[in-house]
N, C-alpha and C positions, 0 to 999 in steps of 0.2 A: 690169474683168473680175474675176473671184473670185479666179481664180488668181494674180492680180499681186498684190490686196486680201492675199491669206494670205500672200506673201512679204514686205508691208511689214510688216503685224503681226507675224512671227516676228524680222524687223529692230530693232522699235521696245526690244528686251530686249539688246541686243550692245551689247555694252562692250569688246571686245577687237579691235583688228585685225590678223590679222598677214599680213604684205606680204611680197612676192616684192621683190627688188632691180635686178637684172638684165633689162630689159624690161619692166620694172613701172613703177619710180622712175624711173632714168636711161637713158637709150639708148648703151647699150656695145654694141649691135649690131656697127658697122663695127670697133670696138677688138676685142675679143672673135675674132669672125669673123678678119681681120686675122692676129693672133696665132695661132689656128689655122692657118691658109693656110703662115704661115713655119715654125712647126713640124714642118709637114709636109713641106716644103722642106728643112728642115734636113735631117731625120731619111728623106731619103729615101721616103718612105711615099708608096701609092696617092694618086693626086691626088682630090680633092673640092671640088663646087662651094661656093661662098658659101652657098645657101640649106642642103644637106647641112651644112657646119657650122653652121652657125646653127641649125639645129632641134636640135643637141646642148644647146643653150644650156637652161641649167635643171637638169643633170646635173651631179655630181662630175665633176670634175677628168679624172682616171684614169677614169671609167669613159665621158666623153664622147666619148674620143678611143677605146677598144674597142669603144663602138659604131657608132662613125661607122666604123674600119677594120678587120678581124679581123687581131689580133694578139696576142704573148703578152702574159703578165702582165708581165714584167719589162719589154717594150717600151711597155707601159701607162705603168708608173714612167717611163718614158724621156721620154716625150711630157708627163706631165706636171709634169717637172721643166722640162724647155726651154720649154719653153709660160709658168711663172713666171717664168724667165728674161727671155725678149723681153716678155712681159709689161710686166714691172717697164722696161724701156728705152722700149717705147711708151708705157706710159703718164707719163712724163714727159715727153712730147711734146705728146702729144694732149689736148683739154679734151671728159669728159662731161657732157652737159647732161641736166639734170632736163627729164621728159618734161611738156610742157602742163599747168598748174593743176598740179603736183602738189606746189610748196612750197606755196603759199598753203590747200591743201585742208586737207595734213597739220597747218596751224598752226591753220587753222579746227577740225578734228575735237580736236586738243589743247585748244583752247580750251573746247570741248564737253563735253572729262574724260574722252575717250576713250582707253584705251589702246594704245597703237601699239608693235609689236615688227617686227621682223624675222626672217624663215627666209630662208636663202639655202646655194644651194650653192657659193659665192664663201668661200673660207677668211677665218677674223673680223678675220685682219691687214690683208686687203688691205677687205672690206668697212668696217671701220673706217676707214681713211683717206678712201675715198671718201666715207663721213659725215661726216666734221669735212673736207674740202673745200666738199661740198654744205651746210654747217651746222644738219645736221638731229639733230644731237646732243642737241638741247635737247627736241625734242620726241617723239624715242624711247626710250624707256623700257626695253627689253632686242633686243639683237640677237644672235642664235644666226647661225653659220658652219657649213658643212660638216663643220668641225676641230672643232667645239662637242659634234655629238652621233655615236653612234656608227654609226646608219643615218642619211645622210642621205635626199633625196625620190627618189622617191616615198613611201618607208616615212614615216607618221602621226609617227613619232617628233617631230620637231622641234616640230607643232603641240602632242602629250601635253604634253613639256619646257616649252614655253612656258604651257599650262593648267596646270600643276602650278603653275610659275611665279609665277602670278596669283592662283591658288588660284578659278578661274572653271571654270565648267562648259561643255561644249561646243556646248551652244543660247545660249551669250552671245560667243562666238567667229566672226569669218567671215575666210576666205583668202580673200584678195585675188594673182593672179596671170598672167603672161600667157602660161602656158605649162602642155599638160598636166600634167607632173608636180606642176605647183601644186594644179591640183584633184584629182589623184590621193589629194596628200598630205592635205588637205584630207576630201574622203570617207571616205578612210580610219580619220580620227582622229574624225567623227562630225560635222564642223560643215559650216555651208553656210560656198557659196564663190560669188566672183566674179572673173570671168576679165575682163582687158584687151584687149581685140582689138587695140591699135596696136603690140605688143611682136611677140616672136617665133612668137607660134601665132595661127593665123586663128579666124575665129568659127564655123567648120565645127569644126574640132579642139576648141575648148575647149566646147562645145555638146554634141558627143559626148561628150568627158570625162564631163559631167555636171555642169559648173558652174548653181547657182543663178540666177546673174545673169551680166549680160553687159553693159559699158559700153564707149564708145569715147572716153571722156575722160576721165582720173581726176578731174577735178571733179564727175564724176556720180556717184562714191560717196556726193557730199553729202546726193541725191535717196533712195539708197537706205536710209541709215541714218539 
């Protein structure tokens, strides 16, 4: 169809990818979710189901937890100070895994000379560990955090920082992510994007967003670029 024809030819110029982490790369779902749930326990606050936290997922910190429950600001900080707390306990428990084809893709597209980054709104300390656990260190090239820039997503900020970065223009750019704010941020900054359906947003939500493409296996980025 023509229409698919003009999205490989706009693909065939992209040299940058920048990835979502969280529902993207590794499946921190139930960790994530989890830690939500006790913080919320802790802290006394309105109960919320699994899926309700989980569609937070994608958001800062503080502001995941304001929109999932109405509360003040300082109760914002509250939640997400104890939230890195039990965090940091769970997650020396728990083992996340790299979701399907997704190390072998990333070493394949490095192989290619493709540049690979990270946005994420996961602070750079704790993202960072998780990449030198996962050992994808070698073949990512700049990873931005939350803490990195001063808006994080939905605000284009992170993709700009990272095109500036590269010194690349925004038709050699595509977000890769499984969550609207991915392709919010995404749009916003001017490049196409492709949304993961197995993460935390369905293929109704990231469709609507306005994501370019749409896979259900990170090894089918291979097809599209």
């Amino acid at each position: 169809m023509p229409w698919k024809k003009w999205k490989f030819d706009v693909c065939l110029f992209m040299k940058l990818i920048i990835l979502d982490f969280d529902g993207t790369l590794a499946d921190t779902r139930g960790l994530i979710v989890m830690t939500m749930q006790q913080t919320i326990q802790v802290l006394g606050l309105d109960s919320r189901t699994d899926d309700q936290c989980a569609a937070m997922i994608g958001l800062p910190l503080k502001e995941a937890f304001t929109t999932l429950i109405p509360m003040t600001d300082e109760m914002g900080d509250r939640c997400a100070e104890t939230y890195r707390r039990i965090f940091n306990e769970n997650n020396a428990v728990y083992t996340v895994p790299a979701f399907p084809n997704v190390m072998e893709t990333l070493r394949m597209l490095s192989d290619k000379g493709y540049l690979l980054s990270i946005a994420s709104s996961r602070s750079h300390r704790s993202l960072m560990e998780f990449i030198e656990n996962m050992g994808l260190q070698e073949v990512l090239t700049y990873v931005l955090g939350a803490d990195d820039v001063v808006q994080a997503k939905p605000h284009p900020e992170p993709v700009l920082k990272t095109l500036e970065k590269f010194g690349c223009r925004a038709d050699e750019a595509l977000v890769v992510g499984d969550a609207v704010y991915d392709i919010e941020m995404g749009r916003r900054a001017g490049v196409k994007t492709c949304g993961v359906t197995y993460g935390n947003g369905t293929r109704e939500e990231l469709a609507d967003a306005g994501a370019d493409f749409l896979i259900d296996n990170f090894g089918e980025l291979l097809s599209i670029l």
